[in-house]
C-alpha positions in Angstrom: 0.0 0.0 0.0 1.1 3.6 -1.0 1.7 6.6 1.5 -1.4 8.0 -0.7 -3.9 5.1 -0.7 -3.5 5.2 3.2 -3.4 9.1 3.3 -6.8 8.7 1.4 -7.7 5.6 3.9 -7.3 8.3 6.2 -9.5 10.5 4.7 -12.6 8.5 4.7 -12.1 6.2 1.0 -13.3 3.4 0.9 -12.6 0.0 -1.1 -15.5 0.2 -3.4 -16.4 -2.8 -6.0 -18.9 -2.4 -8.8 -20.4 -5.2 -10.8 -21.0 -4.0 -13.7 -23.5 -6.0 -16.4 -23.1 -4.7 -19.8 -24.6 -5.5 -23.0 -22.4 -7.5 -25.2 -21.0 -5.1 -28.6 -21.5 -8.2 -31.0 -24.6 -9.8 -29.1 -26.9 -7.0 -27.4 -29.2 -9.6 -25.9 -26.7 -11.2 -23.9 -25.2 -9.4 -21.0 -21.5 -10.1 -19.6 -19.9 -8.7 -16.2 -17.2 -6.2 -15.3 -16.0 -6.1 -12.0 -14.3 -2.8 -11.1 -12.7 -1.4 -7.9 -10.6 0.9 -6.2 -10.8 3.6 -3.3 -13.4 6.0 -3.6 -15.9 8.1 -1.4 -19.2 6.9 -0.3 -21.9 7.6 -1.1 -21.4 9.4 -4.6 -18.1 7.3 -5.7 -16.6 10.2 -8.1 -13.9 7.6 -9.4 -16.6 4.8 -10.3 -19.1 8.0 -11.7 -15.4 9.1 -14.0 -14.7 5.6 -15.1 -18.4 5.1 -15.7 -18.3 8.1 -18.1 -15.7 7.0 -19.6 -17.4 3.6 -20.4 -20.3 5.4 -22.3 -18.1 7.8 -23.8 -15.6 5.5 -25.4 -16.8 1.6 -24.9 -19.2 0.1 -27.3 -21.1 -2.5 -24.7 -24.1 -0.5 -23.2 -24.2 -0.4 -19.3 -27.2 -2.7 -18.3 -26.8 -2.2 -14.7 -24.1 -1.1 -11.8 -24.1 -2.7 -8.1 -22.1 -1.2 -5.9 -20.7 -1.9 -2.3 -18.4 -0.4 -0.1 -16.0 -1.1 3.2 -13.5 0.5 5.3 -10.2 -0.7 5.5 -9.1 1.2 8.0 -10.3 4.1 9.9 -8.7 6.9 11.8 -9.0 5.7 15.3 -7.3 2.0 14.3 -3.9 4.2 13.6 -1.7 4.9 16.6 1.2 4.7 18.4 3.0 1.0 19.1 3.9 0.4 22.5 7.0 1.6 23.6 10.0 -0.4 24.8 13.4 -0.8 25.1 16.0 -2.8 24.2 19.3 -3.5 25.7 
């Protein structure tokens, strides 16, 4: 993990995973599955709305349906000192 994906930790991201069902390019009645993820805010995910964007705007499988869900990894009051003690 990167000093910024735990700054962000921090900060209130969360790991969020979409399923995202899509209608095939080739085969619009049939419907494959996308799974996404990565640390965004809840509850209006700007990184999943930006990569969602970018689906529509440059993919050719039409979005079907997105399901999303969200945990903490870690939050501010798990991060804190280690015991102290000393070695001879």
């Amino acid at each position: 993990m990167t000093d910024e994906q735990f700054t962000r930790q921090l900060k209130g991201y969360r790991l969020a995973t979409a399923e995202i069902l899509y209608h095939m390019p080739d085969h619009p009645s049939l419907i494959q599955t996308f799974v996404w993820q990565n640390l965004d805010l809840s509850p209006k995910y700007p990184r999943l709305m930006k990569f969602l964007e970018f689906w529509e705007d440059n993919l050719d499988g039409r979005l079907h349906s997105v399901t999303v869900g969200a945990m903490e990894l870690i939050s501010a009051s798990e991060v804190g000192t280690a015991e102290e003690f000393v070695l001879h």
